[in-house]
C-alpha positions in Angstrom: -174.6 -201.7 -20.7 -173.8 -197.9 -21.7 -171.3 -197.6 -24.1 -167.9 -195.7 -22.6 -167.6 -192.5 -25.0 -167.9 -188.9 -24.0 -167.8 -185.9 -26.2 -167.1 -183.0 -24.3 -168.2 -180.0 -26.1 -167.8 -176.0 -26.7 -170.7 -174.4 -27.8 -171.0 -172.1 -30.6 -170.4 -168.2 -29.6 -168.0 -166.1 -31.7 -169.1 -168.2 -34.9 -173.0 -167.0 -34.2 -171.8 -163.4 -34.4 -169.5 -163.8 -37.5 -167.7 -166.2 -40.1 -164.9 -164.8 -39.3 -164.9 -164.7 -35.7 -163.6 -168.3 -34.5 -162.2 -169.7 -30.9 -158.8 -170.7 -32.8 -157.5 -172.6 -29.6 -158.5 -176.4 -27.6 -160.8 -174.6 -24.9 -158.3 -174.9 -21.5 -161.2 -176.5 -19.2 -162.2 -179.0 -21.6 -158.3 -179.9 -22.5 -158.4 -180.9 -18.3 -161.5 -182.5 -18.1 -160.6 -184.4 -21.5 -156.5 -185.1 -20.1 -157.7 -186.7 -16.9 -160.5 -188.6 -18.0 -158.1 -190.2 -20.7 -155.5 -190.8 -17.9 -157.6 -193.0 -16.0 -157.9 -195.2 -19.3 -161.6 -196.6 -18.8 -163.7 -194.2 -20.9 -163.2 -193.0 -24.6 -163.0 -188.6 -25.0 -162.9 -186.4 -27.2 -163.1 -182.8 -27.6 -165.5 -180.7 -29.9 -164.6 -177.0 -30.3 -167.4 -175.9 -32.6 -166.7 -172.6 -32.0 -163.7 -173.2 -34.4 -163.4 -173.2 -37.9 -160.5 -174.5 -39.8 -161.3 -172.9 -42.8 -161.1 -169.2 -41.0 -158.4 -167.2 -40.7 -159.3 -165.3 -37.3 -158.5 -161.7 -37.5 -159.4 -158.1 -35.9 -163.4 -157.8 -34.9 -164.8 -154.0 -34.3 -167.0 -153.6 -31.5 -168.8 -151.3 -33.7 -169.6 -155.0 -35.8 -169.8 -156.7 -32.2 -172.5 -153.9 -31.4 -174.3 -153.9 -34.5 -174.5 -156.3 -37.3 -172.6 -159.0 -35.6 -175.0 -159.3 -32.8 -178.3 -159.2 -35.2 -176.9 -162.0 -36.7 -176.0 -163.5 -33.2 -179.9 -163.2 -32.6 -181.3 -164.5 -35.8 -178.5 -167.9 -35.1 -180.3 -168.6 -31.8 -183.6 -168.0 -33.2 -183.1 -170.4 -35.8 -182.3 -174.3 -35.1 -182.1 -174.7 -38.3 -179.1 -172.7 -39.1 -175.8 -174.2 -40.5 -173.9 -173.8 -37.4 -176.4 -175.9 -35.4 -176.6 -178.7 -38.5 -173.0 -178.8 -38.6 -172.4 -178.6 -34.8 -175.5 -181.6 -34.3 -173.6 -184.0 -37.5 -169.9 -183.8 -35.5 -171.8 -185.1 -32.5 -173.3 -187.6 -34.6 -169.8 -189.0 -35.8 -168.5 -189.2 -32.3 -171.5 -190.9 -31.3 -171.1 -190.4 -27.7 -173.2 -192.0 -24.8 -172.6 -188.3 -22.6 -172.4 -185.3 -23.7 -170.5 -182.2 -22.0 -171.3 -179.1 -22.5 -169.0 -176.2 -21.2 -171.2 -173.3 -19.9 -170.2 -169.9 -19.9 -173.0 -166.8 -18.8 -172.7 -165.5 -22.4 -172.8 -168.9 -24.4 -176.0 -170.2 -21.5 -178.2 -169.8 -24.8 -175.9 -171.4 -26.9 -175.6 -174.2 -24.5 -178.7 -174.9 -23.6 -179.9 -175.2 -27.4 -177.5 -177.2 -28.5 -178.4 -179.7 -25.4 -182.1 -179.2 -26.5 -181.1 -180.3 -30.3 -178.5 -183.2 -29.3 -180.9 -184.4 -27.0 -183.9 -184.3 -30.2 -181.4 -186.2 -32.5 -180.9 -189.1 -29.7 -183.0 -189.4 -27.2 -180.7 -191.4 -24.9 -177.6 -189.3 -24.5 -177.2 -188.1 -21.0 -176.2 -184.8 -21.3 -174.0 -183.0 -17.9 -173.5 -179.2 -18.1 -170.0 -177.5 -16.2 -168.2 -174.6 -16.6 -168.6 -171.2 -14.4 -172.6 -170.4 -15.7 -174.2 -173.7 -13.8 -171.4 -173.0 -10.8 -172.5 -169.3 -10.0 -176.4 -170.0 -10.4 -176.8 -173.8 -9.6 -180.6 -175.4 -10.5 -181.4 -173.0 -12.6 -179.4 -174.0 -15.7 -181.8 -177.4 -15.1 -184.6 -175.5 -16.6 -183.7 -176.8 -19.9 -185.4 -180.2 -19.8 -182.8 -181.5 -22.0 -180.0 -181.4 -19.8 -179.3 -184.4 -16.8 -177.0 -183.2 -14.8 -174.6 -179.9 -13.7 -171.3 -179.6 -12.5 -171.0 -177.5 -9.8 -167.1 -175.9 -9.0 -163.9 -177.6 -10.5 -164.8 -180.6 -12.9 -162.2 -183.0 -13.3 -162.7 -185.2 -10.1 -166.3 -184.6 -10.2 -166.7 -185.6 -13.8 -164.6 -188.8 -13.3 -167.1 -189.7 -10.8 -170.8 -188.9 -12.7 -168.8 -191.6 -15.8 -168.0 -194.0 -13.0 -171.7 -193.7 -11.1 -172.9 -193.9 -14.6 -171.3 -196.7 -16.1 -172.1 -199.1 -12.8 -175.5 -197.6 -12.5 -174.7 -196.2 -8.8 -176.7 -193.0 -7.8 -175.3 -189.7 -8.9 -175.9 -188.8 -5.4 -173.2 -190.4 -4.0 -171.0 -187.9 -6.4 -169.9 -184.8 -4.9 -170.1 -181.9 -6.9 -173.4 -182.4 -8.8 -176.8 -180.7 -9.5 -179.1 -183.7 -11.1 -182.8 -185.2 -11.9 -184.0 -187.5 -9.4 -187.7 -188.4 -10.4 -189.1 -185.3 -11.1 -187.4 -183.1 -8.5 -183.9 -181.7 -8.5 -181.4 -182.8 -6.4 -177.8 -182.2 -5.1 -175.2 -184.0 -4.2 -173.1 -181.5 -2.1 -170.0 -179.4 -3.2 -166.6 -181.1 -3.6 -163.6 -179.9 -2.0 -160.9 -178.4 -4.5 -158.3 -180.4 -5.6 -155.2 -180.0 -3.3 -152.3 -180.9 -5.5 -152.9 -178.9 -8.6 -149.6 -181.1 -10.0 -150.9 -183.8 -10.4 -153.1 -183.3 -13.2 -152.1 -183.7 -16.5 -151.1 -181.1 -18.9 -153.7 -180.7 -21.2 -152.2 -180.1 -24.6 -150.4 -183.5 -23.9 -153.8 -185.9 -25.0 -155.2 -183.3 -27.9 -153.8 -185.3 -30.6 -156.1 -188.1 -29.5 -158.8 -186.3 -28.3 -159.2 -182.9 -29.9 -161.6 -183.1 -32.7 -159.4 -181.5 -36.1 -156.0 -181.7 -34.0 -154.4 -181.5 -37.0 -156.1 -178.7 -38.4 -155.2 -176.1 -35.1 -152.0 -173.8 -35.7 -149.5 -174.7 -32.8 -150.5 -172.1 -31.3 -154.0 -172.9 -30.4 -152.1 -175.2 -27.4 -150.2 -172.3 -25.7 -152.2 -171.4 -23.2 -151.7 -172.4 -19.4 -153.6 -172.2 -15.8 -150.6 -171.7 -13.2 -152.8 -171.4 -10.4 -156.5 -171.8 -9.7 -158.2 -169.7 -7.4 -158.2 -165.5 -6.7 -157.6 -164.0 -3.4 -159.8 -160.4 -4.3 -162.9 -159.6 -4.1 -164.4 -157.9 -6.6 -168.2 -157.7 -6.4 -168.8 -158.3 -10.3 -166.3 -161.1 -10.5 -167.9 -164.9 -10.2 -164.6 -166.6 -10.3 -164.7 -167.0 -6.6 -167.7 -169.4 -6.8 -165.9 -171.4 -8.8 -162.0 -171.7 -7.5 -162.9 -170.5 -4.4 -160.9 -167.0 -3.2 -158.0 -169.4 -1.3 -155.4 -169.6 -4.2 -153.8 -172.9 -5.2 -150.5 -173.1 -6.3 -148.9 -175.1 -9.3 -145.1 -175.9 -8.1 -142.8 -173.2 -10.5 -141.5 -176.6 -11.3 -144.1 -178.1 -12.2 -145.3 -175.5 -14.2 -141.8 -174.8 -16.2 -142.3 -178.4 -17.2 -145.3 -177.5 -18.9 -143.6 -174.8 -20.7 -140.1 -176.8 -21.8 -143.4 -179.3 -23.4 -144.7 -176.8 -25.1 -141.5 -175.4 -26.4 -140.5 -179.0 -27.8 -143.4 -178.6 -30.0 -142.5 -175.6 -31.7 -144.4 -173.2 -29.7 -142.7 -169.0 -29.4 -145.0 -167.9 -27.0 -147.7 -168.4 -24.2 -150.4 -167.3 -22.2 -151.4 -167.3 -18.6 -154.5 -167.6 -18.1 -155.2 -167.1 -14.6 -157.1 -164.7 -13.2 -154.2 -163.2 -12.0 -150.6 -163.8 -12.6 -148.8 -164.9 -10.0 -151.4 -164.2 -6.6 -148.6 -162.9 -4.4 -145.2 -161.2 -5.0 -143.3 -164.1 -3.4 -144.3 -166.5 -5.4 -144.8 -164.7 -8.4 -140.9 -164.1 -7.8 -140.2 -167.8 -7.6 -142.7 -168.7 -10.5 -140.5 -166.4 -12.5 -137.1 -167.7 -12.1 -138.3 -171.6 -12.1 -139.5 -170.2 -15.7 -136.8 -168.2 -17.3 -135.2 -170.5 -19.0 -137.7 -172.0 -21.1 -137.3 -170.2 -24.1 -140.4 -168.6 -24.8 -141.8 -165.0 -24.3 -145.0 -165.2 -22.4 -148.3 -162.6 -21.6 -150.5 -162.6 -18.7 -153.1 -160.9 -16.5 -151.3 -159.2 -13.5 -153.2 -157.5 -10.8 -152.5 -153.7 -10.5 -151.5 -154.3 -6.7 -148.2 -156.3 -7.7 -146.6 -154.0 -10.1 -143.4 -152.8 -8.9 -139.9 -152.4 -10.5 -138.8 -155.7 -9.1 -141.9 -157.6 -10.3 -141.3 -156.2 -13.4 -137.6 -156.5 -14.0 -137.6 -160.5 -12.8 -141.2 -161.0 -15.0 -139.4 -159.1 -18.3 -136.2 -161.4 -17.0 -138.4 -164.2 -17.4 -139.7 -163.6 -21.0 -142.9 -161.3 -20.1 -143.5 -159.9 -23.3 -147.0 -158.4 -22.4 -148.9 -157.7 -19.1 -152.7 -157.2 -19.1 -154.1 -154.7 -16.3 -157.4 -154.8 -15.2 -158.1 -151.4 -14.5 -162.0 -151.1 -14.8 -162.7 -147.5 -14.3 -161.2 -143.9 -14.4 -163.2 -142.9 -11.2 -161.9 -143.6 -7.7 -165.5 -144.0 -6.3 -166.7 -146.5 -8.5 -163.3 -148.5 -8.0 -164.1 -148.4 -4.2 -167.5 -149.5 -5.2 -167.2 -152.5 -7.6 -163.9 -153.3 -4.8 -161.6 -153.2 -7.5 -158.6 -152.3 -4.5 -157.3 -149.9 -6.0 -157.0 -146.2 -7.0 -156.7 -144.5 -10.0 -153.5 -143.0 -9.3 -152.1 -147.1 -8.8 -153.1 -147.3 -12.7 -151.2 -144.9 -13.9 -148.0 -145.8 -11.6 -148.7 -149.2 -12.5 -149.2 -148.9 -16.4 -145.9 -146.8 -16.6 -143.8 -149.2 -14.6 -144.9 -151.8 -17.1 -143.7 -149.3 -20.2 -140.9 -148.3 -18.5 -139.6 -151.9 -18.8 -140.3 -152.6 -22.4 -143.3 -154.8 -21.5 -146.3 -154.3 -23.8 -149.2 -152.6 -21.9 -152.9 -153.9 -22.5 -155.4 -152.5 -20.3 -159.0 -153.9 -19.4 -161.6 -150.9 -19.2 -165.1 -151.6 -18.2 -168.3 -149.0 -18.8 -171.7 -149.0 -17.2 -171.3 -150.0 -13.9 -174.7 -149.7 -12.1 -174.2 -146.6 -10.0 -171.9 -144.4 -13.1 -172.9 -141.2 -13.4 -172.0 -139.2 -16.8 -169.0 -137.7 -14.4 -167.8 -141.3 -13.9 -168.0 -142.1 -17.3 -166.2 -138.9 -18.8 -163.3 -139.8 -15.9 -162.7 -143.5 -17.6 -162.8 -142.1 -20.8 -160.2 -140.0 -20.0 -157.8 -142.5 -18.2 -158.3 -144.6 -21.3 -157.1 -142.2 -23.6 -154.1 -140.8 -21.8 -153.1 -144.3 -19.4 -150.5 -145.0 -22.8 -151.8 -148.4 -23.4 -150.6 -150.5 -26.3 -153.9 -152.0 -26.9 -157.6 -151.5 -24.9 -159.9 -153.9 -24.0 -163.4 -152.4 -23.8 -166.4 -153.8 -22.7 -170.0 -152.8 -21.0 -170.5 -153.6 -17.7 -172.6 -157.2 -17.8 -174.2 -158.5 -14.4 -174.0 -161.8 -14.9 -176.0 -163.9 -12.6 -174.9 -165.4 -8.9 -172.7 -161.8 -8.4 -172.8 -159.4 -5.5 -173.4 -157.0 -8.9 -176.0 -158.8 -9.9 -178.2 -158.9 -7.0 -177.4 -154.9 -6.8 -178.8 -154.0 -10.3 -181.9 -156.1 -9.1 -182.4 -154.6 -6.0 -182.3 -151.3 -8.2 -184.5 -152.2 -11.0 -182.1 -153.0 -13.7 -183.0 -156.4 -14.4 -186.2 -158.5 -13.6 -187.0 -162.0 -13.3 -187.3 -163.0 -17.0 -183.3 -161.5 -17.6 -181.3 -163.5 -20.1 -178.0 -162.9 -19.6 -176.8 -164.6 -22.8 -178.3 -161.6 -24.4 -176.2 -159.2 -22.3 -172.7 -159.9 -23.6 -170.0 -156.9 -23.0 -170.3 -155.9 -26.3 -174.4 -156.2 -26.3 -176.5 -152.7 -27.5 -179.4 -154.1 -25.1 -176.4 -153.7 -22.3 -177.7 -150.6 -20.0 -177.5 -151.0 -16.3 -176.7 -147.7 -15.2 -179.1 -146.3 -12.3 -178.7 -142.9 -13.3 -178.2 -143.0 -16.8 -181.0 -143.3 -19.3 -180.5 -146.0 -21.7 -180.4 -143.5 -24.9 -177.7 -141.1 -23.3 -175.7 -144.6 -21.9 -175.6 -146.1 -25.7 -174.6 -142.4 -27.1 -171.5 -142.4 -24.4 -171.0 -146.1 -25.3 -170.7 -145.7 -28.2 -168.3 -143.1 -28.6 -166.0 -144.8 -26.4 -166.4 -148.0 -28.5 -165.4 -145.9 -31.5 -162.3 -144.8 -29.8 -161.2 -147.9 -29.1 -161.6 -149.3 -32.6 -159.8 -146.4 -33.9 -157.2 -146.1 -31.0 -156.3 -149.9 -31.3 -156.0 -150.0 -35.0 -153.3 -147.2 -34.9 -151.2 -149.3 -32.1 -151.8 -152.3 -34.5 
């Protein structure tokens, strides 16, 4: 009879570029997975965040070191299974001694991933090892080309997941669980999608089992636990965006209630400040209105991502009301054609209005830039860099276009060229110097332009420190 304990894991990334770079925080998707599969009392979980360090002190990371040394050493990690990160990563596993492994898949840790299922699955033979997380979601089978890997959950996890332990434990087939990519013989199989959860409520905080399941609870600052999913789901469309193959574009709603009860819990446990993250705060000005006054008494100041779109003085005014200490736009590009392109929905002009109705009511402005897009031109290019220097942001977020695989982008830069069949897109992270996916750029100009605007940013962000 298999034993009942599962070890849900996240894989090493930040740690493979850096000692210094950890993921100080109890990864959000796992802390739901873990919370319900604790709730329903039959299996034993715990969480593995070996992308954490307790030893580390995470501070500021140049991209110039995410460019350069920090991704050599990124490389040689991967190349070498015999590296302390794996050892230590492979003896944790060991002391949980679980009978299933999860492993949380993101398109710039697949590598990681499917290593670290290749080793666990060397050091015991037996484990059944199930994959989830937005990589396996947005490209299906193919994340089953690691022989070492069972199973893959496809979409939202925590229903499905519940499922593969119950199918598992009675020895039912997996394909009478929606939701999953699996072996069956020597072919692969599906079991069909699973519709969303309808009542986003009634799923347990996550924070609320770490001290039981979170691997080194003890050893996480409080706030590695303030960090909250008030809705799931995002109505836009833009075409390099995968979140819509996993949450679907039809937006589900936590109750303001039910999320200012998350909040008053988090307070009680000494917590200042949290962060949305959603993949937009709010969705639609009605709600977002609501969401805000359900929350403004809870005590804490609180940061989020907040479509351009919804900015407006009254957004603004009820979100600062409500504690809003800082507002993340995603503004991409400088160039009103490539906006209409990548179907951002919006214009350049909306940036600017946007970014100064945010200063203009003492919110902190951070501001998501994003170079390389496959049809810039130099023009295009020299217009972002240009709304990133004068938009007044607090502090940039710059990366390089990455088309990661199962996007409408994706399947553009192959139709173009720009990447072939052997693409591996775990070595193609936004700060990557392989990164080049620019039509009508050559790769030697593109990493020249690249980099100066990396060097900006490092320089621009360390004066607004």
């Amino acid at each position: 009879m298999m034993e009942k304990r599962l070890l849900l894991v996240e894989p090493p990334f930040y740690r493979l570029y850096e000692a210094g770079m950890v993921l100080c925080n109890m990864p959000l998707g796992l802390g739901y997975l873990a919370g319900v599969v604790a709730s329903r009392g039959q299996w034993t979980v715990r969480v593995l965040n070996a992308d954490f360090d307790p030893t580390v002190t995470p501070g500021p990371t140049s991209h110039a070191v995410l460019a350069g040394e920090g991704y050599r050493r990124y490389r040689a990690n991967l190349a070498d299974p015999e590296a302390p990160i794996w050892r230590e990563t492979l003896a944790a596993i060991a002391r949980e001694n679980p009978a299933v492994l999860g492993i949380s898949v993101k398109s710039q840790n697949c590598a990681s991933a499917r290593l670290l299922a290749r080793l666990a699955k060397h050091q015991n033979p037996e484990l059944f090892i199930v994959v989830g997380g937005p990589h396996p979601s947005m490209t299906g089978a193919d994340i089953l080309s690691e022989p070492a890997i069972d199973a893959a959950v496809i979409g939202e996890g925590e229903e499905t997941l519940t499922g593969l332990l119950e199918a598992l434990a009675e020895g039912r087939p997996l394909s009478r669980v929606p939701g999953l990519i699996f072996r069956q013989g020597g072919t692969i199989a599906s079991s069909g999608r699973r519709a969303p959860i309808a009542d986003l409520d009634a799923l347990p905080f996550p924070h609320a089992a770490a001290p039981q399941v979170l691997v080194d609870h003890a050893r996480y600052p409080r706030e590695a636990f303030g960090f909250v999913f008030a809705t799931r789901g995002c109505p836009f469309d833009c075409q390099y965006c995968g979140s819509r193959y996993i949450w679907s574009r039809r937006p589900r709603l936590r109750s303001p209630g039910n999320v200012a009860a998350e909040l008053a819990a988090l307070a009680a446990l000494g917590l200042k400040h949290v962060h949305f993250e959603d993949d937009t705060f709010g969705v639609g000005k009605p709600h977002l209105l609501a969401l805000c006054k359900a929350i403004a008494g809870s005590g804490l100041t609180w940061s989020c991502e907040l479509s351009v779109r919804l900015v407006d003085d009254e957004v603004m005014a009820a979100m600062r009301a409500a504690g809003c200490a800082a507002v993340l736009l995603g503004i991409e590009s400088g160039n009103d054609g490539i906006l209409r392109h990548i179907r951002k929905g919006i214009t350049v002009e909306q940036s600017r209005r946007a970014a100064a109705t945010v200063k203009r009511h003492g919110v902190r402005l951070l501001t998501f830039f994003m170079a390389g897009f496959a049809l810039e031109t130099e023009e295009t290019l020299r217009d972002t860099f240009e709304l990133m220097q004068s938009i007044g942001s607090d502090q940039i977020i710059y990366s390089v276009f990455t088309p990661y695989p199962g996007t409408e982008a994706f399947e553009e830069c192959r139709r173009l060229g720009l990447v072939d069949e052997g693409f591996d897109v775990s070595l193609y992270n936004h700060q990557s110097p392989s990164n080049c996916f620019c039509k009508n750029i050559p790769r030697e100009r593109f990493r020249e332009l690249a980099g100066e605007m990396e060097a900006f940013v490092d320089a621009y962000n360390r004066e607004h420190a």
